[in-house]
KEPAMAR-356023 format. One record per residue (C-alpha): residue number from 1; residue in one letter; y, x, z. Coordinates in steps of 0.2 Angstrom, whole numbers. Each point is the difference from the previous one (the first is absolute). Layout:
! KEPAMAR-356023
<i = NUM	aa = a	yy = Y	xx = X	zz = Z>
...
This chain:
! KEPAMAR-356023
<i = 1	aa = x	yy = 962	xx = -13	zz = 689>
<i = 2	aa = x	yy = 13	xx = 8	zz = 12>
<i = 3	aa = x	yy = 8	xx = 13	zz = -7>
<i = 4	aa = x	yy = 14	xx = 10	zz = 4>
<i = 5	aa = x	yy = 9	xx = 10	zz = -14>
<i = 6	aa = x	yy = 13	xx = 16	zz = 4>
<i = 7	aa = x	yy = 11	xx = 5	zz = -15>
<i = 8	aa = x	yy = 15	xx = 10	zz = -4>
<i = 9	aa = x	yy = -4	xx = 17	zz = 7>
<i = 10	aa = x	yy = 6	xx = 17	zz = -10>
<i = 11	aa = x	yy = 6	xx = 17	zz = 0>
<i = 12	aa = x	yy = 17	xx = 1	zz = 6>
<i = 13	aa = x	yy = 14	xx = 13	zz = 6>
<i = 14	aa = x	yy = 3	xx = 1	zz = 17>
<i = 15	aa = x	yy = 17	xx = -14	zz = 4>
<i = 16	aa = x	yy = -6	xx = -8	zz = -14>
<i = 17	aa = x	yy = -7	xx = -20	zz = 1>
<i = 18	aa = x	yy = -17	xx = -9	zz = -2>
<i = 19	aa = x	yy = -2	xx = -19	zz = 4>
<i = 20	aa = x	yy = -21	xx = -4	zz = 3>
<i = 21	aa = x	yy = -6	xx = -17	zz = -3>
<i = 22	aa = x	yy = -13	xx = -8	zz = 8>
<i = 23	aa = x	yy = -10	xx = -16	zz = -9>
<i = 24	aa = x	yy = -11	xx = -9	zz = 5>
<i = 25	aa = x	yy = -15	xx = -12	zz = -9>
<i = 26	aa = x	yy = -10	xx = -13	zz = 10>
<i = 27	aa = x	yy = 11	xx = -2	zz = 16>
<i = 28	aa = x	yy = 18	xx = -4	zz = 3>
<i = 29	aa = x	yy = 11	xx = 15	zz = 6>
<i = 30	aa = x	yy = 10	xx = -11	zz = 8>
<i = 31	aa = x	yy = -12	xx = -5	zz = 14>
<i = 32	aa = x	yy = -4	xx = 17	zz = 5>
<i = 33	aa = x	yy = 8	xx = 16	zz = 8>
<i = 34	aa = x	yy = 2	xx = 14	zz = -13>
<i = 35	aa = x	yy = 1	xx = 18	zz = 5>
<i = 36	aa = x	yy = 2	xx = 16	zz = -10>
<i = 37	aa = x	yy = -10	xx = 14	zz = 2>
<i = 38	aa = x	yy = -2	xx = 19	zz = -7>
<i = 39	aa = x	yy = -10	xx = 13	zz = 2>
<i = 40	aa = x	yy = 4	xx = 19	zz = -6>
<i = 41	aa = x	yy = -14	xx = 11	zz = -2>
<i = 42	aa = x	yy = -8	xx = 7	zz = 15>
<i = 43	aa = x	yy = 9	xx = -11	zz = 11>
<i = 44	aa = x	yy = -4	xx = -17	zz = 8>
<i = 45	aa = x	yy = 7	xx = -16	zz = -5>
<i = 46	aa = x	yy = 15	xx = -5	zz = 7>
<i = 47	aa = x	yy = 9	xx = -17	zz = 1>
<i = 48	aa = x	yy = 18	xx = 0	zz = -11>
<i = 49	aa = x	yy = 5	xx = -16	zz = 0>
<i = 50	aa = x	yy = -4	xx = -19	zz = 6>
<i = 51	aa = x	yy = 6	xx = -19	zz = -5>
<i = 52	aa = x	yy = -4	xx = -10	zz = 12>
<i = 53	aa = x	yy = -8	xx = -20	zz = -4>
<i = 54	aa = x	yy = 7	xx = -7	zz = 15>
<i = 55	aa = x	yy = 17	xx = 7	zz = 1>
<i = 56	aa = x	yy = 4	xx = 6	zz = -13>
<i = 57	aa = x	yy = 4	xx = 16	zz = 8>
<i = 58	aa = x	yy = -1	xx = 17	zz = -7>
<i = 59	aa = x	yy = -5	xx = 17	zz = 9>
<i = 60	aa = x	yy = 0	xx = 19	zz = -8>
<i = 61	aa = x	yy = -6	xx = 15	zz = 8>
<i = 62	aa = x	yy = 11	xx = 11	zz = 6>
<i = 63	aa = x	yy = -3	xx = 11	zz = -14>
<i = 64	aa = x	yy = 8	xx = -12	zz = -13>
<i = 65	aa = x	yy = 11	xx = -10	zz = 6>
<i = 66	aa = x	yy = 19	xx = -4	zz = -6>
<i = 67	aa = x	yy = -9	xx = 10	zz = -18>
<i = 68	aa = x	yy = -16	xx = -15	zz = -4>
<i = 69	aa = x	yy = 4	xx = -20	zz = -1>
<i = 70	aa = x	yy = -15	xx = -12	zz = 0>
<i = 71	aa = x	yy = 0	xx = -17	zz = -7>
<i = 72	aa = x	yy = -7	xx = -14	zz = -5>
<i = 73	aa = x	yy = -2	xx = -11	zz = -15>
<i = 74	aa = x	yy = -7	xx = -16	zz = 3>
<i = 75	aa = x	yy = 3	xx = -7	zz = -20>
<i = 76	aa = x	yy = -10	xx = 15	zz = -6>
<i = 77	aa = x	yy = -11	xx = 3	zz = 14>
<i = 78	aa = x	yy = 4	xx = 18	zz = 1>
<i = 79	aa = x	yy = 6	xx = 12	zz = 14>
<i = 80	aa = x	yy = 11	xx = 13	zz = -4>
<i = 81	aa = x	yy = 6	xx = 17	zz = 8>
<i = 82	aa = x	yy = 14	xx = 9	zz = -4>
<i = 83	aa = x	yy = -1	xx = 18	zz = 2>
<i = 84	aa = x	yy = 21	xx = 9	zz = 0>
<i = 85	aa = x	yy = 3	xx = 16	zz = 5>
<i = 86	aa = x	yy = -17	xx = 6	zz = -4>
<i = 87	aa = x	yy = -6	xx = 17	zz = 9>
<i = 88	aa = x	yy = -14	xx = 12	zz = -3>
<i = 89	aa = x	yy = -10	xx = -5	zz = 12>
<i = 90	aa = x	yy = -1	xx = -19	zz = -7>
<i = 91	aa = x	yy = -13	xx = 6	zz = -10>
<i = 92	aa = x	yy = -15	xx = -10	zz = 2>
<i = 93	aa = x	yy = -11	xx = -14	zz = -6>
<i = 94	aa = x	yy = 8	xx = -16	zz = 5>
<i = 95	aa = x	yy = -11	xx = -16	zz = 5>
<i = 96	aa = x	yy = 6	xx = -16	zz = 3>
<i = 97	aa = x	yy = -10	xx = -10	zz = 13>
<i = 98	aa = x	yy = -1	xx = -18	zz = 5>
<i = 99	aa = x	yy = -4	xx = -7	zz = 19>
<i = 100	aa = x	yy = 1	xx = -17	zz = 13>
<i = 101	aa = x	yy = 19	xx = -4	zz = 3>
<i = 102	aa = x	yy = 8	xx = 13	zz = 9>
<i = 103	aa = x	yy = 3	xx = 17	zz = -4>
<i = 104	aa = x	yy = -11	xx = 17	zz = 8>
<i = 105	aa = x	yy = -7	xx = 15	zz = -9>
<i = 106	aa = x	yy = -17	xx = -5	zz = 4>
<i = 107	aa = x	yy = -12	xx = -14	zz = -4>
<i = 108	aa = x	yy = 3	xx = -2	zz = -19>
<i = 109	aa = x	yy = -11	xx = -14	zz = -10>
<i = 110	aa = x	yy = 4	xx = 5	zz = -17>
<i = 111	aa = x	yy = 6	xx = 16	zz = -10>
<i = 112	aa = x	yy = 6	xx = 6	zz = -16>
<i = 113	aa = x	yy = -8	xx = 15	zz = -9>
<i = 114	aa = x	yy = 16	xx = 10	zz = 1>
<i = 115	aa = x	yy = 13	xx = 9	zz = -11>
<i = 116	aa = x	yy = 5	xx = 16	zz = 2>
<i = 117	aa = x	yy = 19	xx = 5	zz = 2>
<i = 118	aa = x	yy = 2	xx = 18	zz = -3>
<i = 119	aa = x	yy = 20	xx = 9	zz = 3>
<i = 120	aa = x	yy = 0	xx = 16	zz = -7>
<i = 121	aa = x	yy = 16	xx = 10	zz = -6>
């Protein structure tokens, strides 16, 4: 079965750090291109951040970049994303998602069930 598993949200203050993991069962990470997503309530999803298969390239939203690094972790078969700097309005659910080679916000195969990253003071 294909699975894709988020971890590692929480509650934490704003500026403070999370680092999300994204594993994955039945498929190889490796061979796909992984995005993150969230969704904060009452809002509609938005792509964060994207590893691209084929390049190896990265690409943010405007909204976090130089604050969220993603990377991979071909031994483990896990995708991580590490959240700096974190702001109020990072609150959301956060999915990691898994499509053909080349990055986009669109056109996912397969998603995790999400974990919700709350910043609260």
């Amino acid at each position: 079965q294909l699975q894709l598993v988020e971890s590692g949200g929480g509650l934490v203050q704003p500026g403070g750090s999370l680092r999300l993991s994204c594993a994955a069962s039945g498929f190889t990470l490796e061979d796909y291109a992984i995005g993150w997503f969230r969704q904060a309530p009452g809002k509609e999803r938005e792509g964060v951040s994207c590893l691209s298969r084929s390049t190896g390239g990265t690409y943010y939203a405007d909204s976090v970049k130089g604050r969220f690094t993603i990377s991979r972790d071909n031994a483990n078969n896990t995708v991580y994303l590490q959240m700096n700097s974190l702001k109020l309005e990072d609150t959301a659910v956060y999915y990691c998602a898994a499509r053909g080679f080349t990055c986009s916000w669109r056109n996912y195969d397969y998603w995790g069930q999400g974990t919700q990253v709350t910043v609260s003071s």
